[in-house]
N, C-alpha and C positions, 0 to 999 in steps of 0.2 A: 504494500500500500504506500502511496507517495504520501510525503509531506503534505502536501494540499491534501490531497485528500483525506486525510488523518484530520486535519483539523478543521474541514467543513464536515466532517463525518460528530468531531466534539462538537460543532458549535449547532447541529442539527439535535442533536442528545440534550444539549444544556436546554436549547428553546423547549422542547417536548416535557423535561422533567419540569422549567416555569410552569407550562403551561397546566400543568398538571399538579402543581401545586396550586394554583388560581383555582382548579377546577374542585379539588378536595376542601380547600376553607370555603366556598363557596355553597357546601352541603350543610345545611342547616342541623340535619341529625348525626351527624358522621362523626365518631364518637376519637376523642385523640386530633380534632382537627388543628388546631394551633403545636401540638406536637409535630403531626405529617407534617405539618407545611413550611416549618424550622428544618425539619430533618430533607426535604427536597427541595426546598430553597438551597440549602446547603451545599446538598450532590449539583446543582444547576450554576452553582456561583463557580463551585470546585471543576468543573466538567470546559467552564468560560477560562479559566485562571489556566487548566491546561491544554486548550484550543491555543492561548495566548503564550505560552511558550514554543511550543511545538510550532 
């Protein structure tokens, strides 16, 4: 896998796990939501920080 592509392959992952972290605090019953969305914020910052290396 090239370079480039290694890190539009991160920077495709980081956007999905954002979005999906939007998507879980935004369930009004979904039990641990301010947990999930700390914990997949997290992996989507981590996922951005190593798209930005690579």
């Amino acid at each position: 896998m090239s370079r480039k592509a290694r890190c539009q392959h991160l920077l495709e992952e980081s956007g999905h796990s954002a979005l999906s972290t939007i998507e879980i605090y935004n369930k009004p019953g979904f039990k641990f939501r301010e947990e999930s969305f700390f914990i997949l914020m997290v992996d989507a910052w981590k996922l951005l920080l190593k798209a930005s290396i690579f």
